[in-house]
C-alpha positions as CSV (number, residue, x, y, z in Angstrom):
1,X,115.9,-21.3,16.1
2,X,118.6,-23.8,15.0
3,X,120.4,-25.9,17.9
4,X,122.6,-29.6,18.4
5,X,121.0,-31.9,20.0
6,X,123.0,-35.1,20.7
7,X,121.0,-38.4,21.5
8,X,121.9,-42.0,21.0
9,X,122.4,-43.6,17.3
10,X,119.5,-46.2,18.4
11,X,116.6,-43.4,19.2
12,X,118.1,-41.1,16.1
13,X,116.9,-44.4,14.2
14,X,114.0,-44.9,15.9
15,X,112.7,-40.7,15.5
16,X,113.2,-41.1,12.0
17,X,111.5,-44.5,11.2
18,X,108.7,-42.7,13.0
19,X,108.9,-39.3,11.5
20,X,108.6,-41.0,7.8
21,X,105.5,-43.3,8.8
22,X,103.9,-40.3,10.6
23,X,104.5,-38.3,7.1
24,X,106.6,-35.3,9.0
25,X,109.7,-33.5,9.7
26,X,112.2,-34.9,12.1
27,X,111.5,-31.4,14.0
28,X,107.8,-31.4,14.1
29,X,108.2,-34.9,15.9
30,X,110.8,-33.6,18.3
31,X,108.9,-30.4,19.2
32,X,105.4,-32.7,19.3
33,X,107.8,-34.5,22.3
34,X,109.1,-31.6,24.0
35,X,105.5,-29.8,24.0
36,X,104.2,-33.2,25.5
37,X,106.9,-33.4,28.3
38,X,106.5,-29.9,29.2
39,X,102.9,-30.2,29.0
40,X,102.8,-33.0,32.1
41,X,105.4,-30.8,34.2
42,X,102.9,-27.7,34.1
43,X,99.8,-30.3,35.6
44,X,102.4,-30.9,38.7
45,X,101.6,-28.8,41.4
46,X,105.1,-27.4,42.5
47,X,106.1,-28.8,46.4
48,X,105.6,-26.3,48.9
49,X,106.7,-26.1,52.7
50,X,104.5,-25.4,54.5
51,X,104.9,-23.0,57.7
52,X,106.1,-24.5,60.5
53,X,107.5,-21.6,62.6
54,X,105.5,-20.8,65.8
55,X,104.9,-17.8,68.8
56,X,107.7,-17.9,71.2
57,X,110.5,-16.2,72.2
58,X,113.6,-18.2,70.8
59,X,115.3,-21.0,73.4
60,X,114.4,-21.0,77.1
61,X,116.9,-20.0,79.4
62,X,118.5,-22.6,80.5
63,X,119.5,-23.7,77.3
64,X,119.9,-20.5,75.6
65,X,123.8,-20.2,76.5
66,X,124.4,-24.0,75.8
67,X,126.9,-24.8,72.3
68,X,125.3,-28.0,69.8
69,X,126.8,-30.4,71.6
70,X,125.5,-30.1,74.8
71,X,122.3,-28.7,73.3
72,X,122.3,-32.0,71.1
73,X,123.2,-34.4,74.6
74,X,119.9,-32.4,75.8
75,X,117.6,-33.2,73.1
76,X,118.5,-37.0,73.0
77,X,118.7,-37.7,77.1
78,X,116.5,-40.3,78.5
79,X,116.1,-41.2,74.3
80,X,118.9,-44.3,75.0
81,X,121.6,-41.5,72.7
């Protein structure tokens, strides 16, 4: 598949200095890269959350009717807030 790619004069230079001593295409050296990088990615496990949710019933009672703020002034009493 044909596509632009548009990278910086300096590491054009570079890729092709190193394609010539290496004895291959500009495009074998740019998919060895890309097959490299992607390579690494697939070793990383992806992050997962883990489960933090818990058995309960929702908000007690007396602070079930209670808007953020005053739910917020509750959380951070006696904390110096």
């Amino acid at each position: 598949m044909k596509t632009t790619v548009e990278i910086s004069d300096s590491l054009l230079r570079e890729a092709r200095k190193r394609a010539t001593r290496e004895g291959v295409t500009l495009r074998t050296l740019m998919e060895r890269g890309l097959h490299r990088v992607l390579a690494e990615t697939k070793l990383e496990t992806p992050f997962r959350l883990r489960r933090a949710s818990f058995k309960g019933n929702g908000l007690q009672a007396e602070v079930k009717e209670m808007v953020w703020s005053e739910l917020r002034d509750e959380i951070y009493k006696d904390r110096g807030a």
